[in-house]
ZADODO-16408 format. One record per residue (C-alpha): x, y, z. Coordinates in Angstrom, 1 decimal. Layout:
// ZADODO-16408
[[X; Y; Z]]
...
This chain:
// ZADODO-16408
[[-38.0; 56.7; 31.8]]
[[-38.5; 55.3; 28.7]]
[[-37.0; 52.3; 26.4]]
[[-37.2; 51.9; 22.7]]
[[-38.0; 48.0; 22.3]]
[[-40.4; 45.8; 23.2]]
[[-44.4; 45.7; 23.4]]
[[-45.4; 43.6; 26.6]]
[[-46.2; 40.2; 24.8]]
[[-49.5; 39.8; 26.1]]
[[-52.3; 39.6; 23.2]]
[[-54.7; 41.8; 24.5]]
[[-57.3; 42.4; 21.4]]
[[-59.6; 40.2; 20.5]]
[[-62.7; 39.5; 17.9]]
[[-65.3; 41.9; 19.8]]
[[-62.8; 44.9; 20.2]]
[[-61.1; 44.8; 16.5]]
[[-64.8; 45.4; 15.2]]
[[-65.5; 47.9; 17.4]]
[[-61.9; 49.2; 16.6]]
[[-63.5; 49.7; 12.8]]
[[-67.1; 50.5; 13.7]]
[[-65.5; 53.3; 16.5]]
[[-62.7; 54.7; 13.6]]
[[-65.6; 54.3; 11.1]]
[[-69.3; 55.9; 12.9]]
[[-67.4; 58.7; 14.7]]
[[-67.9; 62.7; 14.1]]
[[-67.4; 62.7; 10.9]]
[[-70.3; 60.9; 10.0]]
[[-72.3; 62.9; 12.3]]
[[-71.7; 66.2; 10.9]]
[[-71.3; 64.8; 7.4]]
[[-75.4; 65.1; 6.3]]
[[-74.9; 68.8; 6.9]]
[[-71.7; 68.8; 4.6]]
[[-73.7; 66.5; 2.2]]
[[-76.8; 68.4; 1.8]]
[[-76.1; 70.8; -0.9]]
[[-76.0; 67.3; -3.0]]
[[-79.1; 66.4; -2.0]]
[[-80.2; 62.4; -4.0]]
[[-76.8; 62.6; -5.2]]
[[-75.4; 62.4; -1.6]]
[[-77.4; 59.2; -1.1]]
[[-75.7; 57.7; -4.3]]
[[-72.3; 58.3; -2.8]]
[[-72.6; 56.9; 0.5]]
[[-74.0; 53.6; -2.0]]
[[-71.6; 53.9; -4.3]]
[[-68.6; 54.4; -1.3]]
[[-69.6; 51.5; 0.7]]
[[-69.4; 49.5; -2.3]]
[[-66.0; 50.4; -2.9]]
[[-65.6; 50.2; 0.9]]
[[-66.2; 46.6; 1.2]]
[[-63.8; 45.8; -1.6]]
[[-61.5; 47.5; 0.5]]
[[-61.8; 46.1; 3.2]]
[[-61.6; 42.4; 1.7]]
[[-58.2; 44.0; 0.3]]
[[-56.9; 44.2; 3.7]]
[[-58.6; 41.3; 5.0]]
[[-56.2; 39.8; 2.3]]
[[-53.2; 41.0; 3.8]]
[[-53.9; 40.3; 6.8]]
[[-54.0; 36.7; 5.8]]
[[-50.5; 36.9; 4.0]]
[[-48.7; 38.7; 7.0]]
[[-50.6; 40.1; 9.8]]
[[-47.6; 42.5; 11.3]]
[[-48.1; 45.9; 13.2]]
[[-48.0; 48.9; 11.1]]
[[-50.8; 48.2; 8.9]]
[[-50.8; 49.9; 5.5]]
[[-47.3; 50.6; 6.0]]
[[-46.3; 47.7; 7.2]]
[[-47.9; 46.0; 3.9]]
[[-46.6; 48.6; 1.7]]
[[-42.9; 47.7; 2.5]]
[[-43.5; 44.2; 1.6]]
[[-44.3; 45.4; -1.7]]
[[-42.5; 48.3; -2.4]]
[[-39.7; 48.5; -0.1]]
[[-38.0; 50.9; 2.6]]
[[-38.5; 54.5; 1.3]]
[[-42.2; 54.1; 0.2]]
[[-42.9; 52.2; 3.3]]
[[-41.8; 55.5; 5.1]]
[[-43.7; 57.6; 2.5]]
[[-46.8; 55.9; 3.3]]
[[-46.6; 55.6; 6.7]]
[[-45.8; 59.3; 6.6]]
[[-49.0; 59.7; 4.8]]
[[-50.9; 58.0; 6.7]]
[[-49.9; 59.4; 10.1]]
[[-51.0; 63.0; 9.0]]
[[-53.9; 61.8; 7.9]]
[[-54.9; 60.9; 11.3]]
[[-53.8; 63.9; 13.4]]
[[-55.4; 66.3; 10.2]]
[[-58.5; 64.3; 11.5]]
[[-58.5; 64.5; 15.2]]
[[-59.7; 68.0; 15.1]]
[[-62.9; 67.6; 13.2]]
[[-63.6; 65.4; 15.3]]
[[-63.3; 67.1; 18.1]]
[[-65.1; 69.8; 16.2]]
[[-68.3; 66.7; 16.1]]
[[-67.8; 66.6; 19.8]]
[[-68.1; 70.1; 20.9]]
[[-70.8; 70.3; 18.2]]
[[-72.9; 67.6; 19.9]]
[[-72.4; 68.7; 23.9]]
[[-73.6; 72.2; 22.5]]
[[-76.8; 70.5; 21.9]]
[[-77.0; 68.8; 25.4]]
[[-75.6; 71.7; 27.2]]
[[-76.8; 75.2; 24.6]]
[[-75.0; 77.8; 27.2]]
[[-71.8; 76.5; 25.3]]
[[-72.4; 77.6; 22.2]]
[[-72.2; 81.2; 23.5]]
[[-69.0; 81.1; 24.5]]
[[-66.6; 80.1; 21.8]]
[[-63.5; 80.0; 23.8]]
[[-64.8; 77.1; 25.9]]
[[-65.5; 75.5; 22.8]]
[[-61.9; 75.4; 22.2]]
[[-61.0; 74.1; 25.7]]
[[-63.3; 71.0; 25.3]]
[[-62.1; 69.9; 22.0]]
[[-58.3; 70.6; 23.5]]
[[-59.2; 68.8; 27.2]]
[[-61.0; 65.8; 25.2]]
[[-58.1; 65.2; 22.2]]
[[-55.7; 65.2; 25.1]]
[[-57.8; 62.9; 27.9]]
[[-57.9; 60.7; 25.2]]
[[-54.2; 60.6; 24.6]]
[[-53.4; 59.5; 27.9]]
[[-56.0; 57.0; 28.1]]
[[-53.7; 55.3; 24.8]]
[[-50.0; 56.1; 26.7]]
[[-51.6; 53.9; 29.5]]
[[-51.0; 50.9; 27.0]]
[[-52.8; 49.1; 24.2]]
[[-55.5; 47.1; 26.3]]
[[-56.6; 50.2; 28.7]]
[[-57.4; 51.9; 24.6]]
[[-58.9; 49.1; 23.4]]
[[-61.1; 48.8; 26.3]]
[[-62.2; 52.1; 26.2]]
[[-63.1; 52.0; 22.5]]
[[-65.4; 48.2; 23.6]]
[[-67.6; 50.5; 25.5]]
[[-67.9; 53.6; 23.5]]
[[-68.5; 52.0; 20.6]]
[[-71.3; 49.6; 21.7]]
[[-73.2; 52.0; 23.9]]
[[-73.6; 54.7; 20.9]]
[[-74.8; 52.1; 18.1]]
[[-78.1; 51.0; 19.8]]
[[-79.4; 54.9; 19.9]]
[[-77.9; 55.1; 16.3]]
[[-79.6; 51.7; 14.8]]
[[-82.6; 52.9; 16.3]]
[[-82.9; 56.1; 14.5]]
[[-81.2; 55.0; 11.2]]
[[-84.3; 51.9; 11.2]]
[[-87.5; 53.3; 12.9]]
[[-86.6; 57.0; 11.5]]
[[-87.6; 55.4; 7.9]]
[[-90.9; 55.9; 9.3]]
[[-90.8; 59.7; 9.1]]
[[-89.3; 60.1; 6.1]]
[[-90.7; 62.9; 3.5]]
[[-89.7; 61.0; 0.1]]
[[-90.1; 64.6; -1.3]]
[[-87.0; 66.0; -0.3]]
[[-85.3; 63.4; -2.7]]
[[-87.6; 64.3; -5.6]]
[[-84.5; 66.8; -6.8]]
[[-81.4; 64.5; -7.7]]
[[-79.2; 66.8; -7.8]]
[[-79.9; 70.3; -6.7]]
[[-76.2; 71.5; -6.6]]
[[-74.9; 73.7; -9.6]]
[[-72.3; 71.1; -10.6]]
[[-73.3; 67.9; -13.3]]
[[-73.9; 64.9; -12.2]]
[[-70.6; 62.8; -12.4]]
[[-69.1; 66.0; -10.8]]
[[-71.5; 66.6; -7.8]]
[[-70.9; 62.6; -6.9]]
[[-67.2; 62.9; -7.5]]
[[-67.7; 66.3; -5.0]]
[[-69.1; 63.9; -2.6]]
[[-66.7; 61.5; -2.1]]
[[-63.9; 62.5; 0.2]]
[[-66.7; 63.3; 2.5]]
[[-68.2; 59.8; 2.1]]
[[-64.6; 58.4; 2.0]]
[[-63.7; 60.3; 5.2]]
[[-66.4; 58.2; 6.8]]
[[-65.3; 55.3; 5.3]]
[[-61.2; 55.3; 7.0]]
[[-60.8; 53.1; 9.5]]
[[-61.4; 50.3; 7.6]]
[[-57.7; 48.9; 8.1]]
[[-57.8; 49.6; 11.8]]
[[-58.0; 46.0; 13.1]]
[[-54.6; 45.5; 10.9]]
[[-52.3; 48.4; 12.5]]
[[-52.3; 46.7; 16.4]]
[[-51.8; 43.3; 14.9]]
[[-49.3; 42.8; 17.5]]
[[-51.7; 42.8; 20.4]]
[[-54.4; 40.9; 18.2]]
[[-55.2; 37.2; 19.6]]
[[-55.3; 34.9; 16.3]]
[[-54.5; 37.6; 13.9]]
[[-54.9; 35.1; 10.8]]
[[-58.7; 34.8; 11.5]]
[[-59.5; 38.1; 13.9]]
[[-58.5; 40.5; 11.4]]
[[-60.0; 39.5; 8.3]]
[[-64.2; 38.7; 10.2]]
[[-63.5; 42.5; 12.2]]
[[-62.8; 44.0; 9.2]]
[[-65.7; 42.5; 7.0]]
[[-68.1; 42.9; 10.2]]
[[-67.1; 46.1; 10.4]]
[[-67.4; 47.6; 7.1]]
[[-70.7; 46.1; 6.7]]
[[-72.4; 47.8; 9.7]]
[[-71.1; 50.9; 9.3]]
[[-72.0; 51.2; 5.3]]
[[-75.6; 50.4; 6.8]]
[[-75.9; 52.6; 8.7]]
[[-74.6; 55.4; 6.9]]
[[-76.7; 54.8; 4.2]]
[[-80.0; 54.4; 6.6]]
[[-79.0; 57.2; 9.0]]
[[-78.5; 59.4; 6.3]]
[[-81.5; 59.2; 4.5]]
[[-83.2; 59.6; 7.9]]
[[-81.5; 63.0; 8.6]]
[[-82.4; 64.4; 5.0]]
[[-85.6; 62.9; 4.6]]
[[-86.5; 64.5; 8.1]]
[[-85.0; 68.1; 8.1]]
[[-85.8; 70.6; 5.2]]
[[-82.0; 71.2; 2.8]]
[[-81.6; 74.7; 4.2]]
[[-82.1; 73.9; 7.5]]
[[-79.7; 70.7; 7.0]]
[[-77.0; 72.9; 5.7]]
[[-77.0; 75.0; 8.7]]
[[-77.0; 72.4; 11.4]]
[[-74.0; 71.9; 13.8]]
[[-76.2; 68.4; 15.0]]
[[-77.6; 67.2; 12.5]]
[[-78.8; 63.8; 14.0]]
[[-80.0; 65.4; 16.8]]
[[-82.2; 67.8; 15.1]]
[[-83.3; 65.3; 13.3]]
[[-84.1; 63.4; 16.1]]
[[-85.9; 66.4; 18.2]]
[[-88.2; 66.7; 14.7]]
[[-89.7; 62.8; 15.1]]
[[-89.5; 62.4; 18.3]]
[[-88.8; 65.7; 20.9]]
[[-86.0; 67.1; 23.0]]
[[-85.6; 64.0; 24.8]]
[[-84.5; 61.8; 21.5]]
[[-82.5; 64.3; 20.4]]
[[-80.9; 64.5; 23.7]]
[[-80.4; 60.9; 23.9]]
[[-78.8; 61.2; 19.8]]
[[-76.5; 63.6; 21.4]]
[[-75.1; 62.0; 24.3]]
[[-74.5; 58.7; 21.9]]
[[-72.8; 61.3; 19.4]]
[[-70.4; 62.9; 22.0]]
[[-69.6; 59.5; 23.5]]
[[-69.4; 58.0; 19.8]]
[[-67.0; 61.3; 19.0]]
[[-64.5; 60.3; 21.9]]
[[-64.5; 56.7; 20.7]]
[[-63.2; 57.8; 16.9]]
[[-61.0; 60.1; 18.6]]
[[-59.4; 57.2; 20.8]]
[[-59.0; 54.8; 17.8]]
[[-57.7; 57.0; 15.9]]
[[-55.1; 58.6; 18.5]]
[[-54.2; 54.3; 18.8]]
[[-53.3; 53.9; 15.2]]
[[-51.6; 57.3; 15.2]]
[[-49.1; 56.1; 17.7]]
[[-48.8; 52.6; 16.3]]
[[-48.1; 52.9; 12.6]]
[[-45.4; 55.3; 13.0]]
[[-44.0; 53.0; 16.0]]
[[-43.9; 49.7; 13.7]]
[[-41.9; 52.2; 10.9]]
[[-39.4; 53.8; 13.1]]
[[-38.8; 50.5; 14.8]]
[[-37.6; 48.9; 11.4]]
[[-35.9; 52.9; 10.3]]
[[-38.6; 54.4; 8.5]]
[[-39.9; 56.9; 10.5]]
[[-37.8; 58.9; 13.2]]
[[-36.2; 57.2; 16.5]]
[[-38.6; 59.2; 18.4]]
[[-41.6; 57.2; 17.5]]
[[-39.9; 53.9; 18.2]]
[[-39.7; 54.6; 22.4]]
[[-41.9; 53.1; 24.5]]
[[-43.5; 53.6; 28.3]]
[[-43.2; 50.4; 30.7]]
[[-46.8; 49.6; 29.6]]
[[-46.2; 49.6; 25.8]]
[[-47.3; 52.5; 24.5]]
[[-45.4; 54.8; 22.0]]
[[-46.0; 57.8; 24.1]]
[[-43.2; 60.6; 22.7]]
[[-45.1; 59.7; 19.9]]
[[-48.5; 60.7; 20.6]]
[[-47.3; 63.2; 22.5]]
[[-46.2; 64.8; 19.3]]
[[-48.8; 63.8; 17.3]]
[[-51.1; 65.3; 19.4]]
[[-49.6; 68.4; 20.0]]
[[-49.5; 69.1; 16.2]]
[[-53.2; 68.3; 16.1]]
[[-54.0; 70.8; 18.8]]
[[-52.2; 73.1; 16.9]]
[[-54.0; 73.0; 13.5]]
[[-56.9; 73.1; 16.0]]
[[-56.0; 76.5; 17.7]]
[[-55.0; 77.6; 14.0]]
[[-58.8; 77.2; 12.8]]
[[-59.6; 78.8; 16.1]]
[[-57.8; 82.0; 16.1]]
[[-59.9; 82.5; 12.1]]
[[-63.1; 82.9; 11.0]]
[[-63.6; 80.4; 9.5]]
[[-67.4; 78.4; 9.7]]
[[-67.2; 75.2; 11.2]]
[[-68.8; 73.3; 7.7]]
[[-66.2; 75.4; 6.1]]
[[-62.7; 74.3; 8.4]]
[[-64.9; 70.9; 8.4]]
[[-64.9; 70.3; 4.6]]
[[-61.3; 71.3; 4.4]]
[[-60.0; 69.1; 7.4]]
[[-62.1; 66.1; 5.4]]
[[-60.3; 66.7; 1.8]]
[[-56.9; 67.1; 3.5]]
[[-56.9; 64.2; 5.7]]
[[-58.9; 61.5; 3.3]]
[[-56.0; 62.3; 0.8]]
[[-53.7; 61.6; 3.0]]
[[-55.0; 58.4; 3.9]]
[[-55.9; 57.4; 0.0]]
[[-52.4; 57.0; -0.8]]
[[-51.7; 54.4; 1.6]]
[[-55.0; 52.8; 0.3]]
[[-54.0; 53.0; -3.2]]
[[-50.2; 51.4; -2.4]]
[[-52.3; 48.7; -0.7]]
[[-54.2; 47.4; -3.1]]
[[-51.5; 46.5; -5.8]]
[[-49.7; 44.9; -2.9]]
[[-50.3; 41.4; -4.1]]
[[-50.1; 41.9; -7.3]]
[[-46.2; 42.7; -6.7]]
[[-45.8; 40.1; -5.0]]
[[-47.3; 37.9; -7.3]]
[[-45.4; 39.8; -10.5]]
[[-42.0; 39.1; -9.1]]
[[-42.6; 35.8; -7.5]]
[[-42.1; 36.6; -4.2]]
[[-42.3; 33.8; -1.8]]
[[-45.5; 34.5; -0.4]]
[[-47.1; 33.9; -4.1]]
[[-47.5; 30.4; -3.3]]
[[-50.5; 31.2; -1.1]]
[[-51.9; 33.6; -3.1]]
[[-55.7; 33.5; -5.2]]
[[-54.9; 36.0; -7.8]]
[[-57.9; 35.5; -9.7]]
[[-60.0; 36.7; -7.1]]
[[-57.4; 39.4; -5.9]]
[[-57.7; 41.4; -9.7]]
[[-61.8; 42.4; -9.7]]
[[-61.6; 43.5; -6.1]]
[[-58.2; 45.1; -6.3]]
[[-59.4; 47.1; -9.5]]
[[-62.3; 48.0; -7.7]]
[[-60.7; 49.3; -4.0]]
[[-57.8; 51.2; -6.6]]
[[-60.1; 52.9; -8.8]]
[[-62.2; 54.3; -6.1]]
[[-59.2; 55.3; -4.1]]
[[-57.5; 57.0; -6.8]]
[[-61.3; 58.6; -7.7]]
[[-61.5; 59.8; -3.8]]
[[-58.4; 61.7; -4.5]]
[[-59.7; 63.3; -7.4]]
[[-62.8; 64.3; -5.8]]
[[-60.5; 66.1; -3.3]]
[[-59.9; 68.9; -5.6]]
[[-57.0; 71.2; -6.4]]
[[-56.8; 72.9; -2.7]]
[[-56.2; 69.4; -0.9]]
[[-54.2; 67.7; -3.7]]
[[-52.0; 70.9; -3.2]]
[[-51.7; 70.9; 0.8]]
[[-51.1; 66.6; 0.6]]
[[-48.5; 66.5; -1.8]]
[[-46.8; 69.7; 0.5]]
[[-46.9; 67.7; 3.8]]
[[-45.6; 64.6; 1.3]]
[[-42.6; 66.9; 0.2]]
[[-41.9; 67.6; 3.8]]
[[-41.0; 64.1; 4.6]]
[[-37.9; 64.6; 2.1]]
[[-35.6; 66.4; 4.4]]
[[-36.8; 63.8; 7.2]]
[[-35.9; 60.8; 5.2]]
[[-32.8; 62.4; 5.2]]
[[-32.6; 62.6; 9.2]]
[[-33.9; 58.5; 9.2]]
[[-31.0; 57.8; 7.0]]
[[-28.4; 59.2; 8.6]]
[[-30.0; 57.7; 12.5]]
[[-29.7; 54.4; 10.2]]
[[-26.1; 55.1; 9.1]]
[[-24.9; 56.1; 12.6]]
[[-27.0; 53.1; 14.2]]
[[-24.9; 50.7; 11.3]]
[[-21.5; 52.6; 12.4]]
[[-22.2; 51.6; 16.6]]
[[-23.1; 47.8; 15.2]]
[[-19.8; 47.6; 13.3]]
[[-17.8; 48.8; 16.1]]
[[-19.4; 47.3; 18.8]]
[[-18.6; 43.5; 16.6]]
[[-15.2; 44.4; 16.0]]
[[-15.1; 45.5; 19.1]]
């Protein structure tokens, strides 16, 4: 039924669907909920998403870097064990993979949000609610255990079908902006340094995806030169339009209003221009929502794939359908995403509330593969690694410094709660380090035999 080797060597992703690989992982629900989630920081929120999508781009050229020196599957895991070997490799890529299904949930969360706006009946029934996010986290998942190129088609056209009705408002919305509701800088309760630290693992959260074009560089066509333009392209059109769109949304709607909103685009849009913009903003937000959920769900069955496959992560992740795709392993992924999902569910939690949470738990996650990432090179260059013939370290240092400090600062901004529940989920990969090894040691023993043999 299934074998544990080879992806079908057919390069299947090109220039057009690595950016909207990014763009789809970068503009998906969470940045549609996220001026709701931002509005108790009022100006301050604004600075963020600047000050984010400066440290984004740097970033982003960070990977773009790596891509260049060794474009492989895996990623930030796969870069990480260049640099730091086996076990962090795992640690990372351990990381990193529950940073993704922590995420798939809020996302969902965006979706259900959004068809409540387009269809209002469902926002009655609470249960149902529950059943879309479930039915659309798993369509998605078997869209991706159909194989790579059926995914990365699917992400082409949700991506590029929701950013016209998005540019649109994020531009001509300018127009209806009250400047007034940014007269107040900060009207949160926190100083300034701390209500911008506060907003940056929701920023950040926005910001992931930026290494998505390097996790299925496997299936990319020219890796070398696809990679590093998607990822620049990428970055750049989503920090403008987070920037734009969000201004928009909170020069539009009143604070208290924005705080309460499920939609906040679409109300946004309904103020300018009527029900039929915001319905329009709504149908691009549920479409943009299952996008993000299907790039994601792609990386979360690849980067675990390219670690199991050289013993970092468990056997299970390595197998394979006839078509490519790791499906035991999104099958499992997904299943423990629908369960922190159904945990939420059976609470009472508010959505902002299980929102904000979900955010912070899952962006620190995914900071420490970031953070590993950018001091890649320098190791490499430190120990005179073989590959430090072809690398600019002079221009690697300022953008390096920049990508490491803001990573290490999104972690911070996290607070206690999330620092707590990451470094938990990282103490849980201890005992299955210990499995790997001994699948490793057993796989070692059958190699030995079978050459004496």
């Amino acid at each position: 039924m299934t074998t544990v080797e080879k992806i079908p060597p057919t390069k299947s992703l090109g220039i057009w669907t690595c950016t909207a690989l990014i763009i789809g992982n970068m503009i998906g629900s969470g940045f549609f909920i996220a001026p709701a989630a931002l509005a108790p920081y009022g100006t301050v929120a604004i600075i963020g998403w600047g000050v984010m999508a400066f440290a984004a781009v740097c970033l982003g050229m960070v990977f773009a870097r790596l891509a260049r020196i060794m474009p492989a599957t895996g990623g930030p895991y796969a870069y990480t064990r260049l640099g730091f070997g086996r076990f962090t490799g795992f640690l990372v890529a351990w990381g990193y993979w529950i940073s993704i299904w922590a995420s798939l949930p809020a996302m969902a969360a965006g979706l259900v949000g959004y068809l409540g706006q387009i269809f209002p009946v469902l926002q009655e029934y609470r249960g149902l609610n529950i059943v879309i996010a479930l039915g659309s986290m798993w369509l998605v998942a078997f869209i991706n255990m159909r194989g790579v190129k059926e995914a990365g088609l699917f992400q082409a056209v949700t991506v590029y079908t929701k950013l016209i009705p998005f540019i649109g408002l994020s531009v001509f919305g300018l127009f209806w902006v009250d400047w007034s509701h940014f007269a107040v800088i900060n009207p949160s309760d926190k100083p300034f340094l701390g209500a911008l630290a506060a907003t940056a693992p929701l920023t950040m959260f926005a910001f992931l995806g930026i290494e998505s074009a390097t996790v299925p560089a496997g299936d990319v066509e020219n890796p070398n030169k696809t990679i590093p333009l998607a990822t620049i392209i990428g970055t750049s059109v989503s920090a403008l339009v987070y920037i734009l769109g969000t201004t928009v949304v909170m020069g539009v709607l009143p604070r208290e209003v924005l705080i309460n909103s499920s939609a906040p685009f679409a109300d946004a849009a309904n103020a300018m221009w009527g029900s039929t913009a915001a319905m329009v903003i709504s149908i691009a937000a549920v479409i943009s929502s299952l996008g993000a959920i299907n790039g994601w769900t792609l990386l979360m069955g690849q980067v675990p794939m390219a670690a199991a496959r050289d013993g970092a992560m468990p056997r299970l992740f390595a197998k394979v359908s006839k078509s490519g795709s790791p499906s035991w392993g999104i099958m499992l992924s997904m299943t423990l995403s629908s369960t922190l999902l159904l945990i939420d569910a059976s609470g009472s939690n508010a959505m902002a509330a299980f929102y904000n949470l979900i955010v912070d738990l899952s962006t620190d996650a995914a900071m420490i593969p970031y953070v590993f990432c950018c001091v890649v090179e320098g190791v490499l260059f430190a120990r005179r690694d073989k590959l430090s013939k072809i690398l600019n370290i002079k221009s690697y240092w300022p953008v390096a410094t920049v990508a490491f400090v803001f990573s290490v600062a999104t972690i911070y901004g996290g607070g206690p709660d999330a620092g707590m529940y990451s470094l938990l989920l990282l103490m849980l990969a201890v005992p299955v380090w210990i499995i790997i090894s001994r699948e490793n040691s057993d796989l070692d023993v059958v190699n030995e035999d079978s050459k004496n043999g």
